[in-house]
C-alpha positions as CSV (number, residue, x, y, z in Angstrom):
1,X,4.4,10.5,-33.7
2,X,4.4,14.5,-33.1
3,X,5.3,15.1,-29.2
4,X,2.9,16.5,-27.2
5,X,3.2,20.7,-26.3
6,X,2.1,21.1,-22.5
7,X,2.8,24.5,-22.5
8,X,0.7,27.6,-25.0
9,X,2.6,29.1,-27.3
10,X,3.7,32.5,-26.2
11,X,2.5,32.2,-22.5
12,X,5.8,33.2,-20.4
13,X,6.5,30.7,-17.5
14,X,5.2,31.1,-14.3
15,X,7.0,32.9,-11.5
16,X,9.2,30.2,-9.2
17,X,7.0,29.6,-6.1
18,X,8.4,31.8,-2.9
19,X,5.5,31.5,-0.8
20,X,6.8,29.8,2.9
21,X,4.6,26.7,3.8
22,X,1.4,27.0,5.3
23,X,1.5,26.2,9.3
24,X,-1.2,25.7,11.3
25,X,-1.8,24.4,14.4
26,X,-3.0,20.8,14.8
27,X,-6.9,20.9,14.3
28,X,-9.1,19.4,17.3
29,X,-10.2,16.6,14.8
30,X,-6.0,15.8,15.0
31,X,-6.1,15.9,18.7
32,X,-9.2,13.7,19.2
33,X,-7.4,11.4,16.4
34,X,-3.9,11.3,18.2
35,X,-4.9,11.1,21.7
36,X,-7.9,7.9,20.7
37,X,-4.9,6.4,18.8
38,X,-2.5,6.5,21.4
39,X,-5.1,5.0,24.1
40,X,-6.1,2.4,21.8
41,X,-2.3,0.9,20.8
42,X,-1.7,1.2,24.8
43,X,-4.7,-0.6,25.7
44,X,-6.4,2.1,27.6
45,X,-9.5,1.9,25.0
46,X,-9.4,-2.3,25.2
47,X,-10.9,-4.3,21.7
48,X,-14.9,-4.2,21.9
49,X,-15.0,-0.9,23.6
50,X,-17.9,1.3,22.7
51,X,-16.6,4.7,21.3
52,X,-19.8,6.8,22.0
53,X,-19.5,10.3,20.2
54,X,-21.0,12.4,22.9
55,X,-18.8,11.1,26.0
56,X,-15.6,11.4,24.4
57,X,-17.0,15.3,23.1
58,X,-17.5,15.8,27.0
59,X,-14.1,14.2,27.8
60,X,-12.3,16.3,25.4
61,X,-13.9,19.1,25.7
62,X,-14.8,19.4,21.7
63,X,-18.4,19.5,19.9
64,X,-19.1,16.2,18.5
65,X,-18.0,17.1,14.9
66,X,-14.3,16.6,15.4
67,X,-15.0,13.5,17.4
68,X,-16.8,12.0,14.3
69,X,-14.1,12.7,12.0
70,X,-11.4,11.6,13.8
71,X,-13.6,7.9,14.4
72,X,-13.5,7.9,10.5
73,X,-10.0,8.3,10.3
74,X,-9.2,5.9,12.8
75,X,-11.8,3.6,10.7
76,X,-9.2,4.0,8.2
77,X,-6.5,2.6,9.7
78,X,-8.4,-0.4,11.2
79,X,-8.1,0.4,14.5
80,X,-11.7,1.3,14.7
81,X,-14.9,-0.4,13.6
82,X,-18.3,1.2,12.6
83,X,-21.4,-0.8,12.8
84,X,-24.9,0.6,11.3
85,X,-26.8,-1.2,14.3
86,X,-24.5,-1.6,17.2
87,X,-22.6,1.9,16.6
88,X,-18.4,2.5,16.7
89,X,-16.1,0.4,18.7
90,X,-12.5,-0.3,19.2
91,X,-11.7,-3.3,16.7
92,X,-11.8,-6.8,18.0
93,X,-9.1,-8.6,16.2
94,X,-9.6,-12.7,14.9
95,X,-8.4,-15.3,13.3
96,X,-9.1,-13.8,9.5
97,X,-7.7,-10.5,10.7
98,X,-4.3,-11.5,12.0
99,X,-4.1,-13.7,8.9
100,X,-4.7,-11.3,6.5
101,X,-2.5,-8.4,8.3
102,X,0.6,-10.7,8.5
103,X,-0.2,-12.0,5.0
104,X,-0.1,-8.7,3.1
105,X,3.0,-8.0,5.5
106,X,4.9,-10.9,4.2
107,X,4.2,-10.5,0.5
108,X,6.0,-7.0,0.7
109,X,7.6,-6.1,4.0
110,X,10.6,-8.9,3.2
111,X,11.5,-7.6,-0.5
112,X,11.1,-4.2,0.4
113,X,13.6,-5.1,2.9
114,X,16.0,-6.7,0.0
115,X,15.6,-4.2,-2.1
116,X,17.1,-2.0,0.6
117,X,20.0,-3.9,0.9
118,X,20.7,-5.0,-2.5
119,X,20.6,-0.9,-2.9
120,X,23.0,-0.1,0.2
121,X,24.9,-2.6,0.4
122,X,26.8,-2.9,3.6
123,X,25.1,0.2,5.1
124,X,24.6,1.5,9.1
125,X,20.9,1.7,10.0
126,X,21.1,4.6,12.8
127,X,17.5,5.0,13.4
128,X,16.8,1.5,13.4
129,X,19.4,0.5,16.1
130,X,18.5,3.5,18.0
131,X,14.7,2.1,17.8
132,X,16.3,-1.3,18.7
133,X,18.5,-0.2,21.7
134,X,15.0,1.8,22.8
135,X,13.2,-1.4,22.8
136,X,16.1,-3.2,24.9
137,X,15.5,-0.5,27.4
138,X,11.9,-0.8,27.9
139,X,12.1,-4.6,28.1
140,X,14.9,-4.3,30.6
141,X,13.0,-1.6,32.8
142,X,9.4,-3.5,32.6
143,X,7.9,-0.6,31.2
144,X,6.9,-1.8,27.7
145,X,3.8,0.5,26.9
146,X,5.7,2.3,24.2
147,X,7.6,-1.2,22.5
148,X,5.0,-1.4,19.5
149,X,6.3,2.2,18.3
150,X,10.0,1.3,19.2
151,X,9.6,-1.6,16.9
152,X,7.0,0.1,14.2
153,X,9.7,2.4,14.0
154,X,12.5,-0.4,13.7
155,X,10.5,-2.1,11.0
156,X,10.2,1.5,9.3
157,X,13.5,2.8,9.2
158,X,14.1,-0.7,7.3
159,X,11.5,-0.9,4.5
160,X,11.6,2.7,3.6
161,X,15.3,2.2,2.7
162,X,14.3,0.7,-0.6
163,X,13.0,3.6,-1.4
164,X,10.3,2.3,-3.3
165,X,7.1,4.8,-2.9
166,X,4.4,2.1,-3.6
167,X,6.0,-0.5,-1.2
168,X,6.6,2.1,1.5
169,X,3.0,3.6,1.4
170,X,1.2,0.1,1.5
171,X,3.7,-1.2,4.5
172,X,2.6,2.4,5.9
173,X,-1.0,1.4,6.0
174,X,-0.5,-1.6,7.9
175,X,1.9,0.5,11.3
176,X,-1.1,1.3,13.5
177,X,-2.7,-2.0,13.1
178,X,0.5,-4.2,13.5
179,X,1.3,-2.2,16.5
180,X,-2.6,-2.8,17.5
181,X,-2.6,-6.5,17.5
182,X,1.1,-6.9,18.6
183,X,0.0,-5.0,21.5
184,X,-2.2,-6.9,22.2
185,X,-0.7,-10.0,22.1
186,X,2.6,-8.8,24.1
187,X,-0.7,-8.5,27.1
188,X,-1.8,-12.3,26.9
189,X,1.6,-13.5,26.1
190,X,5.0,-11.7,26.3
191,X,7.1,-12.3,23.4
192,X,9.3,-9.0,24.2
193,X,12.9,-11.0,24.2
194,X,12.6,-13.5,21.0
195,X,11.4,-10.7,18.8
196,X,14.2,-8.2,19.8
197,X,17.0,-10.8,19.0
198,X,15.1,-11.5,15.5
199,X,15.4,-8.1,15.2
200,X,19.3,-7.6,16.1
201,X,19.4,-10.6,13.4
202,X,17.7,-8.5,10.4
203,X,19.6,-5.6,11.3
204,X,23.1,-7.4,11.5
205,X,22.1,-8.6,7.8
206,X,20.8,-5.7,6.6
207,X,24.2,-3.6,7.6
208,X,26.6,-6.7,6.1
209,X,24.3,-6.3,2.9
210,X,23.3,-9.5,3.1
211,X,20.2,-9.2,0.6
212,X,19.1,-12.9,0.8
213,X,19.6,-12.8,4.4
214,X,17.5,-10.2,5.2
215,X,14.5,-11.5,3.1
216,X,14.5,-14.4,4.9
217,X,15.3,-13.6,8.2
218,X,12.1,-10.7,7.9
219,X,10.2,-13.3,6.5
220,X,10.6,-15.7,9.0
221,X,10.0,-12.8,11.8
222,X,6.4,-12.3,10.3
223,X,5.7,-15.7,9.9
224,X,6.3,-16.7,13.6
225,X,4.7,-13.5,14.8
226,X,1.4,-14.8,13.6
227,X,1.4,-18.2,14.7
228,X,1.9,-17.1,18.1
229,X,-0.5,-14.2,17.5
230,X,-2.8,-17.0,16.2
231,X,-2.4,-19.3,19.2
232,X,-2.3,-16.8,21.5
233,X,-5.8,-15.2,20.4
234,X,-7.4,-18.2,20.2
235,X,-6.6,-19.9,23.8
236,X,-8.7,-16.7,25.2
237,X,-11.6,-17.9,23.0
């Protein structure tokens, strides 16, 4: 089979690009996004809130162009819903919802974790124990606003060690909503201590390169996390 010629015949190369990166400040469509975000995973903006275009325009001081975009975005991520009829709201989480999260988390999270260590090997995690001893803090001082990051991040530093693209960007998908619905289940029912020593279990695996280990240990974190998500949700029905 003749190979394929990508480049024409006589054309020289192109120049190597020398060109700095572009840098721009964050748009206002960013800044609605971030700041709605951030409200929403704290709880400010609770699940079933209305999201009404022209107040937050007036609250943030923006037309209501940006304000649409960033809703869309946030539609994206889950966090958000957007109704024909009843207009856009902060996302109400169920039963089928905490299933399906936790389900798609389990079928990769736990062998992206493996293949990390299997890669590795016995391997220091800095980021993640930092993100760890972070989360000890907060739990210690009372102030656990900011836990779901500390343990998105934990989770993070983790999977993306298997350097697996695909994995990565799916598990990626799923941050803002896990933090979402963990956050609000940490409100109802605080589950601050077991999780941190499941985590402190993971990462003890994960730096003896304990492959098998890991897997199961992360497994077993996801699975529990939504039973008690489950339970928890539906005793305020």
């Amino acid at each position: 089979m003749p190979s394929i010629d990508y480049e024409t015949p006589g054309t020289p190369p192109p120049p190597p690009a020398a060109l700095p990166p572009l840098r721009q400040p964050a748009s206002r469509t960013d800044r609605v996004r971030d700041a709605l975000r951030q409200a929403i995973l704290d709880g400010a903006l609770p699940p079933g809130r209305a999201l009404v275009e022209r107040e937050l325009a007036e609250m943030y001081g923006v037309s209501k162009t940006p304000v649409r975009e960033a809703l869309k975005q946030l539609q994206s991520t889950g966090l958000v819903e957007i109704n024909a009829y009843q207009g856009v709201s902060v996302r109400k989480p169920d039963d089928r919802l905490v299933r399906e999260l936790y389900t798609a988390r389990c079928a990769a999270e736990p062998e992206a974790v493996r293949l990390a260590a299997e890669q590795r090997g016995a391997a220091v995690y800095p980021e993640a124990r930092r993100a760890l001893d972070e989360a000890a803090v907060l739990i210690g001082s009372g102030e656990t606003q900011g836990l779901g990051i500390a343990n998105r991040r934990f989770h993070r530093e983790l999977y993306t060690a298997c350097d697996n693209s695909f994995l990565c960007g799916f598990l990626d998908q799923l941050q803002d909503l896990t933090a979402f619905v963990a956050g609000l289940g940490w409100r109802l029912r605080a589950t601050f201590e077991e999780e941190a020593a499941e985590h402190a279990a993971i990462l003890e695996a994960m730096e003896q390169g304990d492959a098998d280990r890991a897997e199961q240990l992360t497994r077993a974190h996801i699975r529990k996390a939504q039973q008690t998500l489950s339970r928890t949700l539906g005793d305020e029905r």
